[in-house]
N, C-alpha and C positions, 0 to 999 in steps of 0.2 A: 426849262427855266432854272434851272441848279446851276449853269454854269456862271453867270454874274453870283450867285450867291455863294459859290465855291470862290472863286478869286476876290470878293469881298472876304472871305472865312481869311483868307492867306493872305490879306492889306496888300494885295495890289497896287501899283499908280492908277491915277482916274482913267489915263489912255488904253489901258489894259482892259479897264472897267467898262469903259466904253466898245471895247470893241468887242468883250465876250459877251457885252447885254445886246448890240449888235446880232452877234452870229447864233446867240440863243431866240432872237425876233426874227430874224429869217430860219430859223429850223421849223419857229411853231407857226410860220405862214406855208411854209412847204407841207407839217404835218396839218395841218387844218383845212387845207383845199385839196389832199387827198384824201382825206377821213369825207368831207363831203359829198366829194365824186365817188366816192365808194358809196358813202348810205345812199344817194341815187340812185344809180346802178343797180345795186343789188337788192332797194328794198321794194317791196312794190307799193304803188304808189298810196293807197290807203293808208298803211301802216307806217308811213316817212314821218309821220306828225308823229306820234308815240314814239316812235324810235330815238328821232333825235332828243325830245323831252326826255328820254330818261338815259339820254347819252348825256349830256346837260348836266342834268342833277346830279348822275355819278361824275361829273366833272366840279360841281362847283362847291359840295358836300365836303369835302372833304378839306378845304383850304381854312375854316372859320376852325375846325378841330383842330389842323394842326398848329396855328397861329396859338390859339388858347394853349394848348398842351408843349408848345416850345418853350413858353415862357415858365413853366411849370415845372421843366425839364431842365432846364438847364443848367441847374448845379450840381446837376449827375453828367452834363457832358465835360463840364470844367470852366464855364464859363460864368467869368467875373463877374457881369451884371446883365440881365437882361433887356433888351430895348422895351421902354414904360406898354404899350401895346398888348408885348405878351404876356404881360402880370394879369390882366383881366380875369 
């Protein structure tokens, strides 16, 4: 998902925008239905409930920090103002 937010970084046109937030939405449904098919596959079946649960958590951990600490950050990357969000 860095790629709409790289070509929003560099002000893009919206058509751009569109079509990198596009091809960043089909990369993470290609990687999501293989990451599934694999924890299938390979876990056995008992343990598919724990697994995915703390594939999960290490997946959605880490978003609320970096949101908080972007905005915290950012007049050490150079940037003018940050969006109201990340001042929390």
């Amino acid at each position: 998902m860095a790629l709409p937010l790289a070509a929003m970084a560099m002000r893009l046109p919206v058509p751009l925008l569109v079509v990198s937030g596009f091809t960043a939405g089909a990369g993470l449904a290609v990687s999501m239905t293989s990451w599934a098919s694999v924890v299938q596959a390979r876990i056995p079946a008992d343990r598919t409930s724990r697994t995915t649960s703390y594939s999960t958590l290490g997946q959605l951990i880490p978003a609320p920090w970096g949101m908080c600490w972007s905005g915290r950050s950012s007049p050490c990357s150079g940037s003018e103002r940050p969006l109201p969000p990340g001042l929390l």
